[in-house]
Each structure stands twice: as C-alpha cells, then as structure tokens.
C-alpha positions in Angstrom: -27.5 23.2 -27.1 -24.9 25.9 -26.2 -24.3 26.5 -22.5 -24.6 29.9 -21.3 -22.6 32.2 -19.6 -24.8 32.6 -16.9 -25.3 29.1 -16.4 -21.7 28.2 -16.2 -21.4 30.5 -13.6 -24.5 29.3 -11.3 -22.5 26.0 -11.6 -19.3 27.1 -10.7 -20.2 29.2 -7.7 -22.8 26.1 -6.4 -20.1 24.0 -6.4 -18.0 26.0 -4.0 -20.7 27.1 -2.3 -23.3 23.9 -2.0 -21.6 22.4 1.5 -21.8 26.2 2.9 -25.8 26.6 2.0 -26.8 22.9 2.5 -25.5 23.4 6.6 -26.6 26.8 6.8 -30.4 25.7 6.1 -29.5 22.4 7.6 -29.4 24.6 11.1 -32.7 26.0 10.6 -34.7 22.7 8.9 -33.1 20.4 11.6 -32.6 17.5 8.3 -29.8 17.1 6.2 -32.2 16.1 3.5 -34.3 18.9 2.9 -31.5 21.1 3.7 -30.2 19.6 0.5 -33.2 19.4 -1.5 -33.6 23.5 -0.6 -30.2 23.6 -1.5 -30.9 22.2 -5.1 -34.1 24.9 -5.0 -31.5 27.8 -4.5 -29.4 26.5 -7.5 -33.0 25.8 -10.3 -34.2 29.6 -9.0 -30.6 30.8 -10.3 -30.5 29.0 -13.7 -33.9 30.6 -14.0 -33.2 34.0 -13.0 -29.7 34.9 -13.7 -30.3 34.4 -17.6 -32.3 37.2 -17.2 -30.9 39.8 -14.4 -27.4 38.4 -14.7 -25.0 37.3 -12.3 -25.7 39.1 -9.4 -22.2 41.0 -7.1 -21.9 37.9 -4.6 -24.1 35.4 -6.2 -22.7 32.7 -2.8 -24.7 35.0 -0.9 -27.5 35.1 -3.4 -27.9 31.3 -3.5 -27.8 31.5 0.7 -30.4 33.6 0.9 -32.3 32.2 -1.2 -32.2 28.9 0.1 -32.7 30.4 3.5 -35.5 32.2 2.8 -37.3 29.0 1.5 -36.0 27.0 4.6 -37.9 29.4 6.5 -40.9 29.6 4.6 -41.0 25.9 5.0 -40.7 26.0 8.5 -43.5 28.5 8.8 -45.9 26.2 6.7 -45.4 23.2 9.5 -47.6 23.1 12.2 -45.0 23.3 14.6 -43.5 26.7 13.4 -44.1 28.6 17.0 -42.1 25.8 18.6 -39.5 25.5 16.1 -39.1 29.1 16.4 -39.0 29.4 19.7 -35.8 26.8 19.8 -34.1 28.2 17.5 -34.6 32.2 18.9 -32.9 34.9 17.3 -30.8 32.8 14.6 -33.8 31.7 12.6 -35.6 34.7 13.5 -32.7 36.7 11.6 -32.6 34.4 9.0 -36.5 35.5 8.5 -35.9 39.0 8.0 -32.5 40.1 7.4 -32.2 40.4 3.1 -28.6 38.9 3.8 -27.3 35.9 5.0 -23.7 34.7 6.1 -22.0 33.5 3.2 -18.2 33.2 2.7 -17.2 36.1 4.0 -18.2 35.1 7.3 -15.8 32.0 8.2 -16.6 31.6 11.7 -20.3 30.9 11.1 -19.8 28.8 8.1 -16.8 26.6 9.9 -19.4 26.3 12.8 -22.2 25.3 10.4 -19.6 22.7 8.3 -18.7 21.2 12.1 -22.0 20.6 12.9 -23.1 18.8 9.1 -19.8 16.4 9.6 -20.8 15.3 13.4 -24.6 15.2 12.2 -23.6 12.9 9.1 -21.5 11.0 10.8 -23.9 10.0 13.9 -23.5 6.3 15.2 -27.3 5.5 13.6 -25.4 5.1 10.1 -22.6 2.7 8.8 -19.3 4.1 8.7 -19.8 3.7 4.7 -22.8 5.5 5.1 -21.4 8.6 7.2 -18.3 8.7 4.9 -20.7 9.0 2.0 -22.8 11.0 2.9 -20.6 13.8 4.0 -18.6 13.7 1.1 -22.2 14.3 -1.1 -23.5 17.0 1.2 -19.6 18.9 2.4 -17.2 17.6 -0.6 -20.1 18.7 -3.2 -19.6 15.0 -5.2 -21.5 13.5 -7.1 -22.4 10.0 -6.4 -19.9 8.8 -9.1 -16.7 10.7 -8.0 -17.8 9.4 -4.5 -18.1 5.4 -6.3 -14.8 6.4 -7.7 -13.1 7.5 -4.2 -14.7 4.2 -2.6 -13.6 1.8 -5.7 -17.5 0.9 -5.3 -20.1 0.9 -7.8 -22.1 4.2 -8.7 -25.5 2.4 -7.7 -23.9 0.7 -4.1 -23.4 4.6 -3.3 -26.6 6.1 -4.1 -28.5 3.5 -2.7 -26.2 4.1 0.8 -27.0 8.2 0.6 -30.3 7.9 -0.1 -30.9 5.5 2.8 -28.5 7.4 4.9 -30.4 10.7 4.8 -33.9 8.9 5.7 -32.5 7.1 8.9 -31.0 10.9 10.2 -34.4 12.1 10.0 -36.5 8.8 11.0 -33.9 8.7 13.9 -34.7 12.5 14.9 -30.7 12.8 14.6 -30.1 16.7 16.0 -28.2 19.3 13.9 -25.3 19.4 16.6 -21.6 19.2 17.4 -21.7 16.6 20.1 -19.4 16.5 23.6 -18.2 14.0 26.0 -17.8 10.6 25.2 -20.1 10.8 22.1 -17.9 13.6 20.1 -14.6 11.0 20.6 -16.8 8.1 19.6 -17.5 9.7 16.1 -14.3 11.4 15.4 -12.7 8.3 13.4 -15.4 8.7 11.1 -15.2 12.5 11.1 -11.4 12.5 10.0 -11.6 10.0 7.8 -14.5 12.5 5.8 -12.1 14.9 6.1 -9.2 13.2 4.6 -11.2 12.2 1.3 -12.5 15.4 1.0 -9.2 16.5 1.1 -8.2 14.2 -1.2 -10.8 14.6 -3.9 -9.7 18.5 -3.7 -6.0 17.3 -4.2 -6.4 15.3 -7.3 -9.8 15.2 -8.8 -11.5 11.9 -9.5 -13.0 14.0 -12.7 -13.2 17.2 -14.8 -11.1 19.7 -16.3 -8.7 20.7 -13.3 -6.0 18.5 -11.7 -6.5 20.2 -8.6 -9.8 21.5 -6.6 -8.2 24.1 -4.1 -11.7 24.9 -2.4 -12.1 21.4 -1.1 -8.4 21.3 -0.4 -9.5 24.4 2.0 -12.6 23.1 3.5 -10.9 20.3 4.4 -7.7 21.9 5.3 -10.1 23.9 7.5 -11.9 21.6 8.9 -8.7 20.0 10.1 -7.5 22.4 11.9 -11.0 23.2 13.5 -10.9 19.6 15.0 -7.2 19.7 16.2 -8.5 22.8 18.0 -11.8 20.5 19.4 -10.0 17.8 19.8 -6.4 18.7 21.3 -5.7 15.6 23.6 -6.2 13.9 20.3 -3.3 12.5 18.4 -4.8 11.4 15.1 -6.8 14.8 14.7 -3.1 16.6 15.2 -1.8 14.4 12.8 -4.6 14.6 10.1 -4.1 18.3 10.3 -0.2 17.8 9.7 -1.0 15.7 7.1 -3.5 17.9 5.5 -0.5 21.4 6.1 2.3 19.2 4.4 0.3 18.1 1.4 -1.1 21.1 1.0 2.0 23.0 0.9 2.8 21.4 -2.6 0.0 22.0 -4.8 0.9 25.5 -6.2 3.7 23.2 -7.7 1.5 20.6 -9.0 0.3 22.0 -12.0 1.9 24.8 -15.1 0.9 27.7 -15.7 -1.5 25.9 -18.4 -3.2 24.1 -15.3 -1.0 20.6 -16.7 0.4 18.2 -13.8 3.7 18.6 -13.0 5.1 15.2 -11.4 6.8 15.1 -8.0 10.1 14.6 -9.8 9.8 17.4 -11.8 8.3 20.3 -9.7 10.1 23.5 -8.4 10.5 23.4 -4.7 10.8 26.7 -4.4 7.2 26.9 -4.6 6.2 24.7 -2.1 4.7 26.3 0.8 6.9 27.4 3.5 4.4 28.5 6.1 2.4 25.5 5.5 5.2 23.2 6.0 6.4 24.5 9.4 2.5 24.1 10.3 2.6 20.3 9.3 6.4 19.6 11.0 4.4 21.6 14.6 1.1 19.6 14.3 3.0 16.7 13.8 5.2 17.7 16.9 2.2 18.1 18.8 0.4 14.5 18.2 3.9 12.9 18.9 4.2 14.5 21.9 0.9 12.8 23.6 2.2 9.5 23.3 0.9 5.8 21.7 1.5 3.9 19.2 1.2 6.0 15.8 -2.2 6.1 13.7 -2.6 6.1 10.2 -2.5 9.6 9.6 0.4 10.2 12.0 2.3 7.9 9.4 1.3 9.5 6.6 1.8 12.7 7.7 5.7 11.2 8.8 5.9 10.6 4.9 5.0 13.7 4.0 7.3 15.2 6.3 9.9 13.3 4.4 9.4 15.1 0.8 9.3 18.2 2.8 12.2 17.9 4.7 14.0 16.8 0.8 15.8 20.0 -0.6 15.7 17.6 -3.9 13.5 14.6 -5.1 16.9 12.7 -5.3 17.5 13.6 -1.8 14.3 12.2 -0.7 14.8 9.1 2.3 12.9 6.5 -0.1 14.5 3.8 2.6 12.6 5.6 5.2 9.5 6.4 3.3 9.1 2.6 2.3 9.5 1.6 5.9 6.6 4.2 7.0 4.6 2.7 4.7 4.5 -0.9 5.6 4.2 0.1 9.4 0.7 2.0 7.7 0.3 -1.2 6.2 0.8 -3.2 8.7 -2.4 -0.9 11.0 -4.8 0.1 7.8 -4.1 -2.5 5.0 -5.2 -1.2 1.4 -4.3 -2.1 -2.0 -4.1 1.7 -2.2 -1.4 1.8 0.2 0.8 -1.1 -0.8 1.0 0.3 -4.0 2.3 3.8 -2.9 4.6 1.2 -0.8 5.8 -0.3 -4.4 6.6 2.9 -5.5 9.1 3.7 -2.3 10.5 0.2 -3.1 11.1 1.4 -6.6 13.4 4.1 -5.2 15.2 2.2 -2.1 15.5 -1.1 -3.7 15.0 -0.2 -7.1 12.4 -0.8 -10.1 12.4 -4.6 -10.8 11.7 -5.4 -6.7 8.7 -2.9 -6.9 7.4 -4.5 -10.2 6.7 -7.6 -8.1 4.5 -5.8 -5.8 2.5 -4.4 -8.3 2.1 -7.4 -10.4 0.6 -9.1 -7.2 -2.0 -6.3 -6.7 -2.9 -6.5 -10.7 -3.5 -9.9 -10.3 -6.4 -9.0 -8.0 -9.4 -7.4 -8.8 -9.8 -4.6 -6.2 -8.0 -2.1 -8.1 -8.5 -3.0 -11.8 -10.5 -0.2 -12.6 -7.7 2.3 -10.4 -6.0 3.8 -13.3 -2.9 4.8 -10.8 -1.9 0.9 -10.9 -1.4 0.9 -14.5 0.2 4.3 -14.1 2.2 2.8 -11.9 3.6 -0.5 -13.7 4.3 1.4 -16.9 6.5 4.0 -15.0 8.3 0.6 -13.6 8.8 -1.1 -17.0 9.8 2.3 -18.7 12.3 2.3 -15.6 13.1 -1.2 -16.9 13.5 -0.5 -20.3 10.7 -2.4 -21.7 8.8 0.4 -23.5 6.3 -1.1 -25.6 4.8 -2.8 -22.6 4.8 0.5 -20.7 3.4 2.1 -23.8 0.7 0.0 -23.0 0.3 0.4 -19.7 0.2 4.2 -19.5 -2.5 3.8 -22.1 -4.7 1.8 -20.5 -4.5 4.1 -17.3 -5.3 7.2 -19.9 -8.5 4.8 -20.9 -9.1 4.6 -16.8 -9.3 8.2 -15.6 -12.0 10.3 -15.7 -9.9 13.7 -15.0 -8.9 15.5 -18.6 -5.6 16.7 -17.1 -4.4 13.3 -16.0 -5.5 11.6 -19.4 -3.3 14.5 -21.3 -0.2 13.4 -19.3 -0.9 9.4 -19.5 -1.1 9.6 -23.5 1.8 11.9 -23.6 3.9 9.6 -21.8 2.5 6.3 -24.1 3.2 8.7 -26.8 7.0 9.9 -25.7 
C-alpha cells in the first residue's frame, strides 16, 4: 500500500517534535506515561486529519496543541481537576484556552520542559538502565530497537525495562521537576550519560536512510550546554558539553552532497565548524580548570580536541590519542572503547599491533552483533594486505548495520 504524502510528513515532523510534546503535556498530566500515550493521540489525530485538510503551516505546533488540548481535557475528567488546576495556575490554565501552544519557536520553554523530562526520567526510583532507557524512548524519539541496538541488549530486555520504568514514576508519585541540592548532583551521572547517547544516536544513526540525525545532535547539544549552565562547579557536565561542541563541529563534513559518509580520512576540514570548536577547546578549559582527576567525558572530549587541533588527518597525535584512550579505559572499561583504542594503535604503532586487539574483542561475544568490529578488522587486514579476508570482513559488517548509508559504504569497500 503506497504511503502518502501527508503521512510521510506527520512522521517526519513527530519525530523531531515527539520529545518537545511528550514534556510539554508531561507538565500538565504530572506522568511521563500518559504524556506519551497523549503524545501518540496527537500523532493518530494527524494521520487522520491531514489526508484530508493537508499539512497544516506549522504542523509542530499543530501536534502540540493538540496533544495539549487532550492533556487538559483529561485533567478535567479526573476528580481532582480543581486541585490540579489550582497547582498548576496560570500555565495549565493557558494551555486550556489559548488555540496555540509553545512549540519550537519558543526554545526557552521547550529547553525548560526537556530539563525537567531528563531529571524526572532519570529519578533514583529506577535503575540507571532504566533511566537511560527511558529518556532515550521519551527525549531521543527511539524506538525500543535503536535503543536494544545503542545498549548491545536484546529488543525485548528493553521494552520490558520502559514499560516497567514508566509504571514505578507514576506508582512512586515521581514529580515533573528539575531537582536542587544534593538530589540534582545525585542524578546528574545518569542525566549526562542520556545526553551523550542521545547525542550519539543523532551522530550516527543506529537505523534509516540518513547517516546523520542533526535534530538529536541539537537536543542534545542543547541540553549540554543547559546543564554546564545548571551545573557549573561540575567538571564532567563542562566536559560533556566540550565533547558534544567538538564532535559536533564535524558533521557538516561527514556526509556528500548525496547524504553518503565521508570517512575521517577523507573529509574537508575546511568545513568543520570553527565556532563550535573554540566552544569545545573553552568548555574543556573550564572543567580542567576545577580540578580532579579527569572523567570519562573530559577524556573524550581531550580526543576530540586532538582531531580538532590536526590541520590534517596525517597530522593527527595518534600517540596521544591512544594514550587518552586507555586512561578512559582504564576508569569506564567497554569493548566499545578498546576498540576505538585499537584503531589509535593502528596509527601510532601501526596495523598488525591493533589487529591483536581486535582479534581479542572478536573472540568475545559482547560485540558480535556491533558491525563497527568487523568494520574495523577488515580496514586492518586491507592495511595488511590481506584483501580477501577484509573483503569479508567489510561484508559481514554491511550484513550487521541497520543504517542504509553505512551498508552502501561497507559493500563498496568489499566491493573496491
């Protein structure tokens, strides 16, 4: 059955827009939940409606409203309407009569409302699993697969941990707020760790057409900075926001002008962001400067700093950038992380000594379903001069994504 225009388009724009609606009504039903469920209800009215009257001028704003609209007709069917409308006062009194609602045009509101979904979702009630998941369903707009996928988990492990995530918030009474004190700095590990997958999944998409997702790269860019501005005695939220700017400042170089990934070897530096850069090098500054040992992201965002700081990719400090990552190693262990380390060997110390790391990690099941490690191990033996086995190799990673643009680039280099 053909899919049409109009439905492509309620799609698209829920997508962007799904985090933005879901903690918008989120702040007047008081439960992630429903707000998601209403959420849903806003995108079914569209695919009904828009087939008819078209896609209406700012159909974000439509979809707001309309979710909106039915969070407060909810709240007016419960028998404690007058007191939930006394709490909430003249916000969810607006929100029953204005025709229109803040949608992306109005960033302060919607940052506010995405601030206060994170800390809600990521409340000390659930696992840090849990939180993670659940953030990335209701902000990142995932689906439980790409989450699976991000997790190296199973599809069924995940739903089963939002579903169950989502009734303890509201059996525990959990309130739609960003917390203070002691209770905001117990939750922020969780909170920036969210934010760095979201980023992530914006970066290079788990699935799907596009390489790159640039709205979740901006949520979560966003959101970033938001914290760093929360949080400024905090060294890891300075440093997640460095290394958020940094890698950021690169994707305008990662794919063609046919959407295709362009390798870090082979993009254009020239269109790397400047502005973005000299934001990562001073939020970097800024967590070195108050003191301790450094976290994950502030070593990440130290290897970052080295591509940016590489006028070429053959004057990149591979020696360094190898070093930074055992250190990150050494504090957050990951197969994930030893194998970016394999590839730094490969340029320091050269392709045979990385080949030995990566053999190590296939020989372990954690990753076998990661198509970056077979990625990985054919770019080695090509390196090597064993090409059939690479051949192999970058097939097999081609059979392991689920992103089209990534599969293109695997089978052309089995194929070259």
């Amino acid at each position: 059955m053909p899919v049409s225009t109009e439905q492509n388009a309620v799609e698209a724009v829920f997508r962007i827009e799904s985090a933005r609606i879901i903690a918008a009504v989120a702040r007047v039903v008081r439960d992630v939940g429903i707000a998601e469920e209403l959420a849903q209800d806003a995108l079914v009215a569209a695919l009904e409606r828009w087939p008819v009257t078209g896609v209406p001028d700012n159909p974000g704003a439509w979809l707001m409203a309309t979710a909106r609209h039915r969070a407060v007709d909810l709240v007016r069917r419960r028998e404690t309407y007058a007191r939930k409308l006394a709490e909430l006062g003249r916000d969810h009194d607006e929100a029953a009569h204005e025709p229109e609602f803040a949608s992306a045009e109005d960033p302060d509101a919607i940052d506010d409302d995405l601030l206060r979904l994170i800390f809600t979702a990521c409340h000390p009630v659930l696992s840090t699993e849990a939180r993670i998941a659940l953030t990335l369903r209701l902000l990142g707009g995932l689906t439980t697969d790409e989450i699976a996928r991000a997790f190296l988990a199973r599809e069924p492990t995940v739903a089963q941990r939002i579903s169950r995530a989502k009734r303890t918030l509201a059996q525990a009474g959990v309130e739609f707020e960003v917390p203070y004190g002691p209770e905001r700095a117990a939750r922020l590990a969780s909170v920036l760790e969210v934010v760095y997958l979201i980023f992530n999944e914006g970066y290079s998409a788990t699935a799907g057409d596009d390489l790159v997702r640039p709205a979740l790269c901006e949520d979560a860019l966003r959101l970033a900075r938001l914290l760093a501005g929360l949080m400024p005695k905090e060294p890891e939220a300075h440093a997640l926001a460095a290394l958020l700017e940094l890698q950021a400042s690169r994707t305008a170089a990662r794919t063609d002008a046919a959407g295709a990934p362009v390798l870090l070897a082979d993009q254009r530096r020239s269109r790397w962001n400047r502005l973005l850069i000299a934001r990562g090098f001073a939020a970097l500054t800024r967590a070195g400067e108050l003191g301790g040992a450094p976290g994950p992201y502030a070593l990440q965002a130290a290897i970052a700093a080295c591509h940016a700081r590489a006028a070429t990719y053959e004057d990149t400090d591979w020696a360094a950038i190898a070093v930074l990552y055992a250190r990150l190693a050494a504090i957050a262990p990951s197969p994930v992380v030893e194998l970016n380390r394999a590839v730094a060997v490969s340029m320091a110390e050269g392709p045979e000594r990385a080949l030995a790391i990566v053999d190590a990690l296939a020989a372990d099941d954690a990753l076998s379903g990661y198509h970056l490690l077979p990625s990985v191990r054919g770019d080695l033996l090509e390196r090597l001069g064993r090409r059939d086995e690479a051949r192999a190799e970058f097939a097999r990673a081609a059979g392991l994504t689920r992103n089209e643009r990534e599969r293109a680039l695997l089978r052309a280099r089995a194929g070259r």
